[in-house]
C-alpha positions in Angstrom: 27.6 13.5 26.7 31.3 12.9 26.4 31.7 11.0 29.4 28.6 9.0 28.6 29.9 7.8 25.4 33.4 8.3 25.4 33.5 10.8 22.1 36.3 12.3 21.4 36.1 16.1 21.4 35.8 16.3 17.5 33.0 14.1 17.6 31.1 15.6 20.2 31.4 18.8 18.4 29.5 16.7 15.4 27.0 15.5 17.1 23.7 16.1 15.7 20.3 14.8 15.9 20.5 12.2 13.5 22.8 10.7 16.2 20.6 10.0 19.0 18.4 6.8 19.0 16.9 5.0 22.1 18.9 4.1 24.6 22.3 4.8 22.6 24.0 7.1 20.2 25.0 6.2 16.8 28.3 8.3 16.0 29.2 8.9 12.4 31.3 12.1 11.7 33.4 14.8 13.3 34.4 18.1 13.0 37.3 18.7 10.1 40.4 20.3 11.3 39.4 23.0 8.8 36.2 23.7 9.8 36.8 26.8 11.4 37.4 28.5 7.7 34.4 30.0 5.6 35.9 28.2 2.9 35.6 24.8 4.3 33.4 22.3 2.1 34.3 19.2 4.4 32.8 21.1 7.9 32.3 17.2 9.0 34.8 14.2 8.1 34.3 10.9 8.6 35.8 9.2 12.2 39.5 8.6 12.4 40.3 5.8 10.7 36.5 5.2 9.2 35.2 5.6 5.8 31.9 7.8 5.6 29.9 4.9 5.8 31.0 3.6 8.8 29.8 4.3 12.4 29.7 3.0 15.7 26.8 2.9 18.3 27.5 3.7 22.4 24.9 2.5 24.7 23.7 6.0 26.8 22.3 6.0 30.5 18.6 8.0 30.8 20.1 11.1 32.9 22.2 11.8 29.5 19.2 11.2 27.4 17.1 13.9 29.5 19.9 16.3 29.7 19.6 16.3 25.8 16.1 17.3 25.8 16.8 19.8 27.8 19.3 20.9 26.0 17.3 20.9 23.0 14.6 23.1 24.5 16.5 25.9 25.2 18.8 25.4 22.4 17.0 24.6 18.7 19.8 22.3 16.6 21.1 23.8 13.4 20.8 22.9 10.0 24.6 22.8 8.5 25.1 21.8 4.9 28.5 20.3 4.1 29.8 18.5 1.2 30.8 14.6 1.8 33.6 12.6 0.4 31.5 11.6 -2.7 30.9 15.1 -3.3 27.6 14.3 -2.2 25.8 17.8 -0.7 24.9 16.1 2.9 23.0 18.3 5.8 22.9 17.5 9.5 20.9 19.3 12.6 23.8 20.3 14.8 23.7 20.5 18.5 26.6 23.0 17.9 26.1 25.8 15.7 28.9 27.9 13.7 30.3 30.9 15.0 28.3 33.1 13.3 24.9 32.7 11.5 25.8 32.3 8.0 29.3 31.9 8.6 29.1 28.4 8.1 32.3 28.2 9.6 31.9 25.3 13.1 34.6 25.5 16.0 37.5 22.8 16.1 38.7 20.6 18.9 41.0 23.5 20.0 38.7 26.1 20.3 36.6 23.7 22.5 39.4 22.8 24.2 40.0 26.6 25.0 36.8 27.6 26.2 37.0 24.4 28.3 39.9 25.0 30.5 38.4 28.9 30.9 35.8 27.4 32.4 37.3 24.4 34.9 39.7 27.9 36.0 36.0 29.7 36.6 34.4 26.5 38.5 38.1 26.0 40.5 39.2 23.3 38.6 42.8 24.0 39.0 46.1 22.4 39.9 48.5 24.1 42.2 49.8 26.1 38.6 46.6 27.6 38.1 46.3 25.6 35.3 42.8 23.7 34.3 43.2 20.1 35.8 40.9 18.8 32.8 40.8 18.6 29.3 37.7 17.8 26.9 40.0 14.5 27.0 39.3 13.8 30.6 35.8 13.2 29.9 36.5 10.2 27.1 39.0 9.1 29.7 36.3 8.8 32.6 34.0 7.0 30.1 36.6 4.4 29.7 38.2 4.2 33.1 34.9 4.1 34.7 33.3 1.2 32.6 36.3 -1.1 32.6 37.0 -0.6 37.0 33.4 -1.7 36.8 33.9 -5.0 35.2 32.0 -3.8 31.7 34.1 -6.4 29.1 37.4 -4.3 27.5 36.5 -5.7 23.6 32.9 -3.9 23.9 34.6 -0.8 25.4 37.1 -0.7 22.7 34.7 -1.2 20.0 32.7 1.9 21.8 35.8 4.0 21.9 36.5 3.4 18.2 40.1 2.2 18.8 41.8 0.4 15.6 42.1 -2.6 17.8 41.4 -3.9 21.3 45.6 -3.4 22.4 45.7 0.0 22.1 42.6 0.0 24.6 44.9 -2.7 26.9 48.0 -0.6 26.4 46.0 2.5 27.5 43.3 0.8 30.4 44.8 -2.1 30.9 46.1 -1.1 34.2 42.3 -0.1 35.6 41.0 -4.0 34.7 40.0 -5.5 38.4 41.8 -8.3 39.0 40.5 -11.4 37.8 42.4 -13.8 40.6 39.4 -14.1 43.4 36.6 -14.5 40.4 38.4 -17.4 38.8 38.7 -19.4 41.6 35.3 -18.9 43.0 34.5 -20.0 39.2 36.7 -23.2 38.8 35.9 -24.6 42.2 32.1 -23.8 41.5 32.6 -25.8 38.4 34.9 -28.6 40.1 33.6 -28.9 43.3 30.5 -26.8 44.6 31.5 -26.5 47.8 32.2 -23.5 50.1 36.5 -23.0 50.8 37.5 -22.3 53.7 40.2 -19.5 53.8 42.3 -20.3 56.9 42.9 -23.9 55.1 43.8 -22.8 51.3 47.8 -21.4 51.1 47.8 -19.1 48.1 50.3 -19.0 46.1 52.1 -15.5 45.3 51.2 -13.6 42.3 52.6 -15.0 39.4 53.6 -18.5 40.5 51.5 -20.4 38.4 51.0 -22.5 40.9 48.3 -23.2 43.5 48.9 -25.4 46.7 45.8 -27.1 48.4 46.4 -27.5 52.4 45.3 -30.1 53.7 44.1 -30.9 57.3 46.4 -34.0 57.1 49.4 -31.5 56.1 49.6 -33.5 53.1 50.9 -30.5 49.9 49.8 -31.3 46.4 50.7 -29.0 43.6 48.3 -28.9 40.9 
């Protein structure tokens, strides 16, 4: 589910089925840092950054959508009651249930994290260390990496990953963009002059040059 819709481990441990709609996920809260306390009134928060009202929606692929229902056959979601912002009683079915029954008390980001990393050293997931190669981080990461070396458009990924703003996604991915030198000139000449270009007469120029030089079969150079 992470790696689907690039949630970040909080979130996923919010999810509930109030979430789920066809074809994408609609992502509203996530686990409070406190949430592991009996005491806690504020199990779930609102996103970083968010107010309570605010959300975003992720597109989600079919295989996710089944392993869901599967999911939810063997496990049944649990009701948790929580107190919002506005001191507003809310209740959500949670894919993740507290501890212990009547607890009320959900597990935080680092006990998922823990359990995680037992279980990539169980499936020999491991670096030369021993150590767990992944984190629940990894799989937001793949989400992100995977749709943007794929040529899916870095403002809607942003938007999906709930970044502040669109350069923090470039600062982060930026590096994983394909290169957008061969589809812009297969677009301009398309749009100048449909006509097919012959490689072993075009001299291109190096990478950051600015400039592109035509060859002609006359040996004639022009610099456009």
């Amino acid at each position: 589910m992470q790696a689907d819709s690039g949630q970040r481990p909080s979130e996923a441990l919010a999810f509930s089925t109030e979430c789920r709609r066809p074809g994408f996920v609609r992502i509203r809260w996530q686990v409070s840092s406190m949430a592991h306390r009996a005491d806690c009134r504020m199990v779930f928060v609102p996103l970083k950054n968010r107010t309570e009202s605010e959300y975003r929606d992720v597109p989600t692929v079919l295989f996710v959508d089944q392993e869901m229902n599967a999911h939810l056959s063997t496990w049944k979601p649990v009701p948790v009651i929580f107190i919002g912002q506005k001191s507003k009683r809310c209740r959500l079915e949670a894919f993740f249930s507290p501890r212990s029954q009547g607890k009320g008390a959900m597990p935080t980001a680092s006990t998922y994290g823990y359990h995680f990393k037992k279980e990539c050293q169980s499936a020999g997931l491991v670096g030369p260390d021993g150590k767990a190669t992944y984190t629940p981080g990894s799989l937001r990461h793949f989400f992100a990496s995977t749709a943007l070396t794929h040529g899916v458009p870095i403002h809607e990924v942003s938007r999906w990953l709930a970044h502040r703003s669109v350069k923090t996604t470039i600062d982060i991915y930026g590096h994983l963009l394909p290169s957008a030198w061969g589809h812009c000139r297969t677009v301009l000449q398309n749009a100048m002059r449909p006509a097919p270009l012959i490689a072993a007469d075009r001299a291109v120029a190096p990478v950051g040059s600015g400039v592109s030089v035509q060859a002609t079969s006359g040996g004639d150079r022009r610099g456009d």
